[in-house]
VOLOLO-325392 format. One record per residue (C-alpha): residue in one letter; z, x, y. Coordinates in steps of 0.001 Angstrom, whole numbers, plus 500000, padded with zeros to 6 digits. Each point is the difference from the previous one (the first is absolute). Example, Ala and Ser with C-alpha at 12.3 -4.5 7.8 and 13.67 -1.06 7.14 Angstrom:
 resn      w      u      v
    A 507800 512300 495500
    S 499340 501370 503440
//
This chain:
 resn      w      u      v
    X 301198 401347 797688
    X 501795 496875 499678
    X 502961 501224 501092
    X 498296 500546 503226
    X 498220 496980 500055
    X 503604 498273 500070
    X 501177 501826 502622
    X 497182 500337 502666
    X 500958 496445 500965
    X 503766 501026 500800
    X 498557 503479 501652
    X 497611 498098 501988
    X 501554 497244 501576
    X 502390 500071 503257
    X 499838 501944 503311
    X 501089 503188 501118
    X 502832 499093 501569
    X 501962 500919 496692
    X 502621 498139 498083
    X 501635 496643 500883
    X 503328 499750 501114
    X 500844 497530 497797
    X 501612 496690 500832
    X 503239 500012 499064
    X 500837 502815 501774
    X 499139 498797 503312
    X 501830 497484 499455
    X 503149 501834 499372
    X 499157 502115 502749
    X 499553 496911 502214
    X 503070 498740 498653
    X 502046 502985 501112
    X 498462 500546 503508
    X 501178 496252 500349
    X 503703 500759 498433
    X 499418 502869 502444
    X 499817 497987 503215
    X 502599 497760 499066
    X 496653 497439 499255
    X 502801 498400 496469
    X 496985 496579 499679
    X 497003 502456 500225
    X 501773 502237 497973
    X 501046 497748 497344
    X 496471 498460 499901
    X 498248 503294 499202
    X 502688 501228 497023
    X 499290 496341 498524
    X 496619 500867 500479
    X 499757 503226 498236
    X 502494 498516 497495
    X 497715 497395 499015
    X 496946 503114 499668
    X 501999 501283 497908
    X 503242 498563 498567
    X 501193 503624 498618
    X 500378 501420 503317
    X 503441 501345 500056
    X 499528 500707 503615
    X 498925 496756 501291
    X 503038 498690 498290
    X 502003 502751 501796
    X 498197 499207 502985
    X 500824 495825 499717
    X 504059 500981 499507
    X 499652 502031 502816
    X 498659 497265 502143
    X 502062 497088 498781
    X 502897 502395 500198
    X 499185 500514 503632
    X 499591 496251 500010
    X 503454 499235 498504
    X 498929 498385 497143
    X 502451 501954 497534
    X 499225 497907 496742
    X 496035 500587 500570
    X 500571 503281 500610
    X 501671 501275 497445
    X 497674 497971 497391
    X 497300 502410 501897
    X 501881 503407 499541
    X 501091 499240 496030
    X 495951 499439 499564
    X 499036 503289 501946
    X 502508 501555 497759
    X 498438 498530 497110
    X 496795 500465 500786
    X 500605 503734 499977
    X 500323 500602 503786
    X 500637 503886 500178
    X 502272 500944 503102
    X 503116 499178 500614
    X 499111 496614 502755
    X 500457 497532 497703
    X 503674 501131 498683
    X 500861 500445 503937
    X 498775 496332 500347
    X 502149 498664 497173
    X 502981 501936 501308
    X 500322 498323 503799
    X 499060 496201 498482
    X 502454 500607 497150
    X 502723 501006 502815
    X 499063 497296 501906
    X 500285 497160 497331
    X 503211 501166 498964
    X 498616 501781 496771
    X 501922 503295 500285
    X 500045 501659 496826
    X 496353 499306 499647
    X 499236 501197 503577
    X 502494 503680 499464
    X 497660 500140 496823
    X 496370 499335 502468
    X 501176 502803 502196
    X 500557 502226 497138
    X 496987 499614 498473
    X 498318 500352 503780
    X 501728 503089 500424
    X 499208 501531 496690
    X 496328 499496 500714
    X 499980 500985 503318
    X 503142 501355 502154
    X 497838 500271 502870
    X 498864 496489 499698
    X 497895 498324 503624
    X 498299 497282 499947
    X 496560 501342 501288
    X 499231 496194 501969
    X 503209 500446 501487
    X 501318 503878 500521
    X 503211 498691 501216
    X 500915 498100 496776
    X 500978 503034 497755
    X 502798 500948 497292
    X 502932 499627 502471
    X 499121 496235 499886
    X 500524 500311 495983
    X 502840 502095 500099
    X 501651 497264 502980
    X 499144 497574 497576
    X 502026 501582 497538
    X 502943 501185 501941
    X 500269 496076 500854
    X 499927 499282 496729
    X 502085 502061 498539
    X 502407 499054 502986
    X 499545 496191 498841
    X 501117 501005 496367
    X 502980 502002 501507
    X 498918 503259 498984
    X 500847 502154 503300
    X 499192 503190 498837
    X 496444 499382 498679
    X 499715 498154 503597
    X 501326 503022 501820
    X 497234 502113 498085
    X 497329 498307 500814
    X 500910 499847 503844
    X 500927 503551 500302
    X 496648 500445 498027
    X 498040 498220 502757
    X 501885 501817 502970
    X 501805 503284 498734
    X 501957 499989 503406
    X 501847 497178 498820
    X 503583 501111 498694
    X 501972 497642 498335
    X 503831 500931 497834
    X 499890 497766 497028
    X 503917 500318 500000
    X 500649 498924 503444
    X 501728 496412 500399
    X 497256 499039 502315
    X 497750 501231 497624
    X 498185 496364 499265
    X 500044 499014 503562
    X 498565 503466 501165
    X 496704 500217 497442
    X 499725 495982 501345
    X 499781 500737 503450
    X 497763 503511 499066
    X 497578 497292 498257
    X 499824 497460 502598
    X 498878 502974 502788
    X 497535 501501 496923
    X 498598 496837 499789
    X 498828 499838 503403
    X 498112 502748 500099
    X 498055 498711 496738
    X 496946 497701 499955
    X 500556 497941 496893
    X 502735 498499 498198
//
C-alpha cells in the first residue's frame, strides 16, 4: 500500500500526449538541421547549447567539430572531435573529423591514423547533416597525407580506393607526377579537404 501511495503521484500527473522529447535532443536535432542548411552560427549555438545540458554529450561535441570544421577553425575543431571521442561517441564521425583537420594542419601521421580508425568503425562512413561528406573525404585525406610523407604507394591505394577506374604503374618514371595529377582531378570532384 505504500508502495502505491508513492507512486500514484508519478502515475497521475502529466497529459496524454505521452513522453517528452527531452531537451537536449532538440537541441542536437536543431543543431544539425542548422549544420544542414549551411546555418555554421545557428548551428554552433545549439551544439553549445546541448553541450552545456549536458557536458557528456559525445555528439554535441561531434556536432561543434563539425561546425567549426566547416567554419575553418582547425584548432577548435579538433579540441571538439578528441572530446566526442572521449566522451564515448560511437560511430565513426568523430575519427573522420580528426582525419581532414589533422591533414589540414600538417599533422599527417596522426591524420593516416584518424582515417584508420574512421574506417575501421565504419567503411561506409556519411555524414548524415551532410550526405555528400562521406569516407572518400577520409580516404583523400589520407592519400594527401601519405603523399606529404612520400609514401606513393599507400597514396595510390587510397585513390584507386576512392575511384577503382583510376590506374596508376607504381614503376613508371612518371609514376609521382601521374598519381599527382590523378589527385588534383579526384579532388575536384570531392566536397571537403
Amino acid at each position: 500500500m505504500a508502495l502505491f501511495i508513492a507512486l500514484f503521484p508519478l502515475l497521475s500527473c502529466g497529459d496524454d500526449s505521452g513522453p517528452t522529447v527531452p531537451e537536449v535532443v532538440t537541441l542536437l536535432d536543431e543543431g544539425w538541421a542548422r549544420f544542414a542548411a549551411e546555418d555554421y552560427d545557428g548551428a554552433l549555438s545549439k551544439f553549445e547549447d546541448a553541450v552545456a545540458a549536458d557536458r557528456g554529450l559525445g555528439d554535441g561535441h561531434n556536432g561543434l567539430g563539425w561546425t567549426y570544421l566547416r567554419m575553418d577553425s582547425l584548432d577548435v575543431a579538433l579540441e571538439s572531435f578528441n572530446m566526442a571521442a572521449a566522451k564515448g561517441l560511437v560511430g565513426a564521425g568523430a575519427q573522420a573529423g580528426r582525419c581532414l583537420v589533422l591533414n589540414r594542419k600538417n599533422e599527417y601521421r596522426q591524420a593516416i591514423f584518424a582515417g584508420q580508425a574512421a574506417i575501421e568503425i565504419d567503411s561506409l562512413f556519411e555524414l548524415e547533416a551532410d550526405p555528400t561528406l562521406d569516407i572518400r573525404d577520409v580516404r583523400f585525406a589520407m592519400a594527401q597525407s601519405h603523399l606529404s610523407l612520400a609514401e606513393y604507394v599507400e597514396a595510390m591505394n587510397q585513390v584507386v580506393t576512392i575511384d577503382p577506374s583510376i590506374v596508376l604503374n607504381p614503376y613508371s618514371a612518371t609514376f609521382v607526377t601521374d598519381l599527382i595529377a590523378k589527385m588534383e582531378l579526384l579532388e575536384g570532384r570531392l566536397v571537403l579537404q
